[in-house]
Structures are given as structure tokens and as C-alpha cells.
C-alpha positions, 0 to 999 in steps of 0.5 A: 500500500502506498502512502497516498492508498493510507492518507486517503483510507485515514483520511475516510476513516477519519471522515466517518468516525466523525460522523458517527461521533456528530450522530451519536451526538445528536442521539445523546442529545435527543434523549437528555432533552427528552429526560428533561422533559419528562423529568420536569412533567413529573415535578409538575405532576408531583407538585399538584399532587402535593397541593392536593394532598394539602388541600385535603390534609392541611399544610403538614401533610406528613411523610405518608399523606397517602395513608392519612388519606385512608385513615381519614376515609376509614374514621369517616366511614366508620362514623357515617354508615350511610349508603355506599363507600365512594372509594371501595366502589372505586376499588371494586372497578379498578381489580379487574380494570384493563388500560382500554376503561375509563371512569368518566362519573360516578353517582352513589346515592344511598344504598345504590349507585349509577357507574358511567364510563367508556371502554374502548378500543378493545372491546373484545375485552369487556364482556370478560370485564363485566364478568370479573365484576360481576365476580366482587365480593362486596359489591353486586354490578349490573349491566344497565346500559350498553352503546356500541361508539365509534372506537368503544363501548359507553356503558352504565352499570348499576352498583349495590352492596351485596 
């Protein structure tokens, strides 16, 4: 090989290992901005989180507001056996729940409630789902209304302790 035949191959070698160096670059980039961003909507998140959990629990909302939150539910429902619990209705639902349900409201009213929501785009998945809640212990549902939508089902299901 002659010395021109190597300064031109370590002249391409160099050429390419900075285009790799240039993509790899913009790659690194790429995925800092996106950790940026992901990373400032988490504190955002993490933040109203906080404001909720103060608006509810004061200003001193403890290393596990959570837990206060369940503490002070279950005083509460203790206290006042009224009609049905909002959040085990709520925990009910959520057992069985697959990605494609949505919880659009919730009406309870003494000893029986009206659940309405969306589920959709599988909607192979909901009759099985609707028999998983058929299935809780605490809590008998009821199918009472089913519209077949463009891209899911709006459905209405009636709740009652069992």
C-alpha cells in the first residue's frame, strides 16, 4: 500500500468516525432533552399532587399523606354508615380494570349507585370485564346500559352492596 492508498483510507476513516461521533451526538442529545422533559412533567405532576394532598390534609401533610388519606376515609366511614363507600366502589372497578376503561362519573346515592364510563378500543375485552365484576365480593354490578361508539363501548352499570 502506498502512502497516498493510507492518507486517503485515514483520511475516510477519519471522515466517518466523525460522523458517527456528530450522530451519536445528536442521539445523546435527543434523549437528555427528552429526560428533561419528562423529568420536569413529573415535578409538575408531583407538585399538584402535593397541593392536593394539602388541600385535603392541611399544610403538614406528613411523610405518608397517602395513608392519612385512608385513615381519614376509614374514621369517616366508620362514623357515617350511610349508603355506599365512594372509594371501595372505586376499588371494586379498578381489580379487574384493563388500560382500554375509563371512569368518566360516578353517582352513589344511598344504598345504590349509577357507574358511567367508556371502554374502548378493545372491546373484545369487556364482556370478560363485566364478568370479573360481576365476580366482587362486596359489591353486586349490573349491566344497565350498553352503546356500541365509534372506537368503544359507553356503558352504565348499576352498583349495590351485596
Amino acid at each position: 500500500m502506498t502512502d497516498r492508498a493510507r492518507i486517503s483510507a485515514s483520511k475516510r476513516f477519519v471522515r466517518n468516525l466523525v460522523w458517527v461521533v456528530i450522530i451519536c451526538g445528536l442521539f445523546l442529545a435527543g434523549q437528555a432533552l427528552r429526560y428533561h422533559y419528562n423529568k420536569a412533567q413529573l415535578n409538575e405532576i408531583l407538585g399538584e399532587t402535593d397541593k392536593l394532598y394539602a388541600s385535603v390534609l392541611g399544610p403538614d401533610i406528613g411523610s405518608s399523606p397517602f395513608g392519612r388519606l385512608q385513615f381519614e376515609q376509614g374514621k369517616l366511614a366508620a362514623t357515617y354508615r350511610i349508603g355506599l363507600d365512594p372509594v371501595g366502589v372505586l376499588a371494586a372497578l379498578s381489580r379487574p380494570a384493563v388500560e382500554s376503561l375509563r371512569i368518566e362519573g360516578i353517582a352513589l346515592e344511598g344504598k345504590r349507585g349509577r357507574v358511567r364510563g367508556f371502554f374502548g378500543p378493545n372491546v373484545d375485552r369487556f364482556d370478560s370485564y363485566i364478568n370479573d365484576l360481576t365476580d366482587d365480593e362486596q359489591f353486586l354490578f349490573s349491566l344497565e346500559k350498553r352503546e356500541d361508539v365509534f372506537g368503544g363501548i359507553i356503558f352504565s352499570l348499576i352498583v349495590e352492596p351485596k
